[in-house]
NUMI-285786 format. One record per residue (C-alpha): x, y negated, z negated; residue in one letter. Coordinates in steps of 0.25 Angstrom, whole numbers, padded with zeros to 4 digits, always signed. Layout:
NUMI-285786
XYZA;...
END
This chain:
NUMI-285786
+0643-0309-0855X;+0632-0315-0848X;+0641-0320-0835X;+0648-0305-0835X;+0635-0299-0835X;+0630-0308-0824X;+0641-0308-0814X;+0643-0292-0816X;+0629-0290-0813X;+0628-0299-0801X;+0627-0292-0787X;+0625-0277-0795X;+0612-0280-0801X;+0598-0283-0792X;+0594-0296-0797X;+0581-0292-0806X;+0592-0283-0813X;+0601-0295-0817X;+0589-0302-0822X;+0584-0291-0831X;+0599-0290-0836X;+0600-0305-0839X;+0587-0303-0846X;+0591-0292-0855X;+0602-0301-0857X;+0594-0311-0862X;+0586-0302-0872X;+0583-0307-0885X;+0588-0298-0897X;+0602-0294-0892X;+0614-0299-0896X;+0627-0302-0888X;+0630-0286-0889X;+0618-0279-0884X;+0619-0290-0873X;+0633-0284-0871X;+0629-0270-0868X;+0619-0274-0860X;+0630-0280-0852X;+0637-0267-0852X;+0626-0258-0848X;+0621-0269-0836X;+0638-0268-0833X;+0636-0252-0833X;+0624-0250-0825X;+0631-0260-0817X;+0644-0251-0815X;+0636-0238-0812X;+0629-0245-0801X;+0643-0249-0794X;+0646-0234-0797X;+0636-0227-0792X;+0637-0237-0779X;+0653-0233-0777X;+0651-0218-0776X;+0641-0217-0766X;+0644-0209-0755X;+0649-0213-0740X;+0639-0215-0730X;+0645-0207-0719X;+0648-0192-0727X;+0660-0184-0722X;+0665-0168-0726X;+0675-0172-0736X;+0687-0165-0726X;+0687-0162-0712X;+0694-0150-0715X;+0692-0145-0730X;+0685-0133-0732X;+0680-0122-0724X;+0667-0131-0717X;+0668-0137-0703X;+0659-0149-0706X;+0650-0154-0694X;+0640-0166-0695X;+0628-0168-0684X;+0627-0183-0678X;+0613-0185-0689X;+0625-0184-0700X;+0623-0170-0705X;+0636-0162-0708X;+0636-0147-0710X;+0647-0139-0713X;+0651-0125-0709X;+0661-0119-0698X;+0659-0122-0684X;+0658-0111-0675X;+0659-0115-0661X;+0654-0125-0652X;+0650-0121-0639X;+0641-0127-0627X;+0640-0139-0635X;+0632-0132-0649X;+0640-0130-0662X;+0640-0119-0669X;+0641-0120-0683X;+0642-0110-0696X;+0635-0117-0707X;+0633-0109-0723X;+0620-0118-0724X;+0613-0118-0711X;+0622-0106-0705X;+0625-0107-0691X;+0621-0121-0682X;+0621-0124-0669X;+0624-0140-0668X;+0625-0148-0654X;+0639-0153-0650X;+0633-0167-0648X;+0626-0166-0663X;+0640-0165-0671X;+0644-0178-0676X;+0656-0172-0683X;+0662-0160-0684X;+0675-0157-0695X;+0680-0144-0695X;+0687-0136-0707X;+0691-0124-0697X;+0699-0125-0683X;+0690-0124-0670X;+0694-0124-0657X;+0691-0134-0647X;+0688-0133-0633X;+0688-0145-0624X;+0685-0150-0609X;+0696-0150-0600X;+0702-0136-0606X;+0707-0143-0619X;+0705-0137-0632X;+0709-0140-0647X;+0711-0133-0659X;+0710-0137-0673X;+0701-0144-0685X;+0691-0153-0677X;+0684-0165-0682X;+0672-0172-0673X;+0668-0186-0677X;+0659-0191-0667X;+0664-0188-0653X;+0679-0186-0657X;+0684-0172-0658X;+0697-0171-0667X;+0703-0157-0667X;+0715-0157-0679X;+0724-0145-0675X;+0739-0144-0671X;+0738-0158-0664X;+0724-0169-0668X;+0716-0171-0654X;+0704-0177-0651X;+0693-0174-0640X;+0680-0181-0636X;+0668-0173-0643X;+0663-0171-0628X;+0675-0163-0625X;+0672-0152-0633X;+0667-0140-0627X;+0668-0131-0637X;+0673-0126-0651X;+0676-0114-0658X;+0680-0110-0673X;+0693-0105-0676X;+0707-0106-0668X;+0707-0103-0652X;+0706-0087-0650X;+0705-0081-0637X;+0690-0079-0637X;+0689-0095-0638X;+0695-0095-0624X;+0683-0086-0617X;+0668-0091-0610X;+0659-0079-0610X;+0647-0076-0605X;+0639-0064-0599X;+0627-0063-0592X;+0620-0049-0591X;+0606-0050-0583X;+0597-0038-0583X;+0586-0032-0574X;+0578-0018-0577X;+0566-0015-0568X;+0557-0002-0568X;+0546+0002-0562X;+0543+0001-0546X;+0558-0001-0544X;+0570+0002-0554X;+0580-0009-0555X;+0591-0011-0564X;+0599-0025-0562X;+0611-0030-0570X;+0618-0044-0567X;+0631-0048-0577X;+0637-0061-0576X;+0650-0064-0585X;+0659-0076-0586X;+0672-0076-0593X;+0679-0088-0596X;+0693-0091-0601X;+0697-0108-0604X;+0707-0112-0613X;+0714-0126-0610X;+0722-0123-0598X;+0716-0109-0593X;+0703-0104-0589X;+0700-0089-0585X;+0687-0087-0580X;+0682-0073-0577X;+0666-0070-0571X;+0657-0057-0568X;+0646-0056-0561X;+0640-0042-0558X;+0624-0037-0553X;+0621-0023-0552X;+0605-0019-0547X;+0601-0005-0546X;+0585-0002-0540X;+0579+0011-0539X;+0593+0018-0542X;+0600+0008-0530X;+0610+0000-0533X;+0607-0013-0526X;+0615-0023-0532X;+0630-0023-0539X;+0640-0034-0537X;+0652-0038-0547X;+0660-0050-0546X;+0672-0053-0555X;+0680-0066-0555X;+0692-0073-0563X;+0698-0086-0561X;+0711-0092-0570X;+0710-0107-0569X;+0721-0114-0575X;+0719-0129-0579X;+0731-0140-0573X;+0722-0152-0580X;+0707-0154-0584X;+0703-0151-0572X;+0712-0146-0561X;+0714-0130-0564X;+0722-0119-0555X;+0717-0104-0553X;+0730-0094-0554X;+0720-0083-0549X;+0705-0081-0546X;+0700-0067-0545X;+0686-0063-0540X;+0683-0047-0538X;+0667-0044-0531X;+0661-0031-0530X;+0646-0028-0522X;+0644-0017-0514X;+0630-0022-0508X;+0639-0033-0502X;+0649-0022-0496X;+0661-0026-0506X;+0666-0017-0514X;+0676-0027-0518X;+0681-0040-0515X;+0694-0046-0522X;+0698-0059-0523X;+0710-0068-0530X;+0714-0082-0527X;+0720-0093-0536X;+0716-0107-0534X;+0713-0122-0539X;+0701-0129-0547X;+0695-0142-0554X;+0687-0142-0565X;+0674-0152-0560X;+0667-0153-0574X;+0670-0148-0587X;+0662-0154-0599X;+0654-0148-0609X;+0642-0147-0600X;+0649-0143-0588X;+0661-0134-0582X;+0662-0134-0569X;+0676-0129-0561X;+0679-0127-0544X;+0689-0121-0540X;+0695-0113-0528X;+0708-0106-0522X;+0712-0097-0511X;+0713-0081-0513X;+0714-0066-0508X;+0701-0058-0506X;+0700-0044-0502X;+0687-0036-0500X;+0684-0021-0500X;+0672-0018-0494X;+0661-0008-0497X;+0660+0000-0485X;+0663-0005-0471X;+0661-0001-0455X;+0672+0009-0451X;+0678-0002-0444X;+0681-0012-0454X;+0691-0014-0466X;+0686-0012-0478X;+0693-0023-0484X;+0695-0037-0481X;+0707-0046-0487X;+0705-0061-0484X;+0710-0075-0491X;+0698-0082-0499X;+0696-0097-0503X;+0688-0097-0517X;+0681-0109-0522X;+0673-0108-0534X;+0666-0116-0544X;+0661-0115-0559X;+0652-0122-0567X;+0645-0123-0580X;+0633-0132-0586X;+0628-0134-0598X;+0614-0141-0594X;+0607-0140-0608X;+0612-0133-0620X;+0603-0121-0618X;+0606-0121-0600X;+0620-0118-0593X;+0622-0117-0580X;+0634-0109-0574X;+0639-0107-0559X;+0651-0099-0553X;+0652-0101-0539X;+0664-0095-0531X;+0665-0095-0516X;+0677-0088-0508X;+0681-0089-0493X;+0685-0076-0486X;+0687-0072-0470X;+0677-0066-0464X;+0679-0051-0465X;+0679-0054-0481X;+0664-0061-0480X;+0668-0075-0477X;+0663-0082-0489X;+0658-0075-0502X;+0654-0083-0514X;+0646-0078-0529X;+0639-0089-0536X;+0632-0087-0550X;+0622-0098-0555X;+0617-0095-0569X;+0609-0103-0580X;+0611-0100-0596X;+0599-0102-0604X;+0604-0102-0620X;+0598-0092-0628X;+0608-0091-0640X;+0624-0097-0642X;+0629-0084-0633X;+0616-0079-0626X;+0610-0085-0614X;+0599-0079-0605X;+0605-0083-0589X;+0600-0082-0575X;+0609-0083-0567X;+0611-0084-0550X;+0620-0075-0542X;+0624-0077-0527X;+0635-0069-0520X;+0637-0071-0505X;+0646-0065-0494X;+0645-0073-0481X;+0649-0061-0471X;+0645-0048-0479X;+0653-0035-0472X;+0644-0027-0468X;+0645-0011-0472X;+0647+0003-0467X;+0632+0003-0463X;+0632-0009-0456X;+0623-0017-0467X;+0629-0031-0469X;+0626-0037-0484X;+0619-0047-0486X;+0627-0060-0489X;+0621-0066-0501X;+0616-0059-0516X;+0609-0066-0525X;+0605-0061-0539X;+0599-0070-0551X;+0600-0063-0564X;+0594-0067-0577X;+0599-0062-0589X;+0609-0066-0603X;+0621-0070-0606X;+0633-0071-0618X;+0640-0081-0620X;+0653-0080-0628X;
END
């Protein structure tokens, strides 16, 4: 008895323990069969000891099933997880629907991992996109749906809940900029930005507005409309033809009444990151002006082939500052103006996920203005700067 209890003891027992055993062993006044049960309880505390040590918990916790239940699970690079249903990621923030916390608002760079219960949509640099269950582990994205592939975390530009739908598709944003003065002088100023965009993996339709109207003391001083449209259809990840590029400009204090322009061309895709999208492109076209007024001598409408260039771009600079430009420059003869480009610079200051208050930089020029009936020749260059909000869909 004695060797068992010593050998079944060694290792499990801290030394002053197997000591004070040996000496309640020892004891005077108990026979060989309270020494026994002595045995079995030291044998039994023994046991429970190795029983409690077997059922501790894993160090590194997971959600029992990726895909059980109705959770998306996500867990924060401290090793945090909270469940809930992911709402969309977009400009590298997380939205999140938590029951607990309710909704939250995570950084892309802050996610550890990320095991959905529900399909998202997933869309990628280089026009890719995936549709399926998505596990992240660290910098890995798996998407499980009709096939398994796996992307670069970096790659990811956004997320949505739910299977494609043709809103997924669309870029919204609408600038309206305001200006009502009384007083000395009565001035009523409206400037409207909008830029529509269209991008799935192989096409892109883009669709832009910008429009100023400025009436002082009952005299209309200032109204101009532009519209523009451009298909660009992607050959690879970068290289993309234009079927058709449209452009339509209205401004009777530059004696136009209207200008028309369609073309079809070529582009390259420069950058496209998470931070940046920036595009060039270019083509020939057909551009025909209809004048405001005219000397009796001259047409009121000039036809002439154009060369269009153009250029887009987007920055993120910080998570609350973006910087957008849309430059387009076309080459006409000379009865038609020469060269006539429209420019529009604007910086985003985040006020909310779909609100953002802008100021934004406009400049239109017509080298050789026609002049008008009267004689009076418009002067080449306008230049507006408008401060104002925009939505964001």
């Amino acid at each position: 008895m004695e060797q068992v209890r010593t050998d079944c003891g060694r290792g499990l027992f801290p030394p002053r323990w197997l000591t004070l055993l040996r000496k309640c062993f020892a004891m005077n006044g108990l026979n060989d069969s309270g020494r026994a049960m002595l045995a079995m309880f030291g044998l039994f505390v023994v046991c429970a000891g190795v029983a409690v040590a077997e059922t501790e918990p894993p160090g590194d916790w997971q959600p029992q099933s990726e895909y059980a239940g109705k959770f998306d699970w996500i867990q924060t690079k401290s090793g945090e997880w909270v469940k809930g249903r992911i709402i969309a990621m977009y400009d590298g923030d997380l939205e999140f629907d938590s029951d607990e916390f309710g909704d939250l608002t995570l950084g892309w760079h802050k996610i550890e991992q990320i095991r959905t219960s529900q399909v998202v949509n997933v869309r990628l640099l280089r026009n890719r996109s995936a549709v399926g269950k998505l596990v992240l582990v660290g910098d890995e994205v798996t998407v499980y749906g009709q096939q398994v592939e796996q992307f670069d975390k970096r790659d990811v530009l956004t997320l949505t809940a739910g299977a494609p739908k043709e809103i997924n598709f669309w870029d919204m944003d609408v600038f309206v900029g305001m200006s009502i003065l009384s007083g000395n002088s009565d001035v009523r100023e409206a400037t409207l930005l909008a830029d529509f965009k269209r991008r799935t993996i192989l096409n892109r339709i883009l669709l832009d507005f910008a429009g100023s109207w400025n009436v002082t003391d009952d005299v209309d001083v200032a109204d101009s409309q532009r519209v523009g449209l451009k298909w660009d259809k992607f050959i690879n990840d970068r290289f993309f033809v234009s079927p058709i590029f449209g452009e339509y400009f209205r401004d009777p204090f530059q004696n136009i009444r209207g200008r028309y322009t369609v073309g079809f061309g070529l582009g390259y895709q420069l950058i496209d990151s998470s931070k940046v999208d920036w595009s060039l492109s270019g083509g020939p076209g057909y551009q025909e002006t209809r004048f405001e007024s005219v000397p009796t001598d001259e047409d009121a409408t000039e036809s002439t082939p154009v060369l269009a260039v153009g250029t887009r771009a987007e920055w993120e600079i910080f998570n609350w500052l973006d910087l957008d430009g849309n430059y387009r420059l076309q080459l006409v003869d000379e009865a038609s103006g020469s060269y006539n480009h429209h420019m529009v610079v604007s910086f985003e200051f985040s006020v909310t996920r779909i609100l953002d208050f802008d100021v934004s930089w406009i400049w239109d020029r017509i080298e050789n203005p026609r002049a008008d009936a009267a004689g009076i020749t418009p002067r080449p260059d306008d230049f507006r700067t408008a401060v104002g909000l925009s939505f964001e869909f």
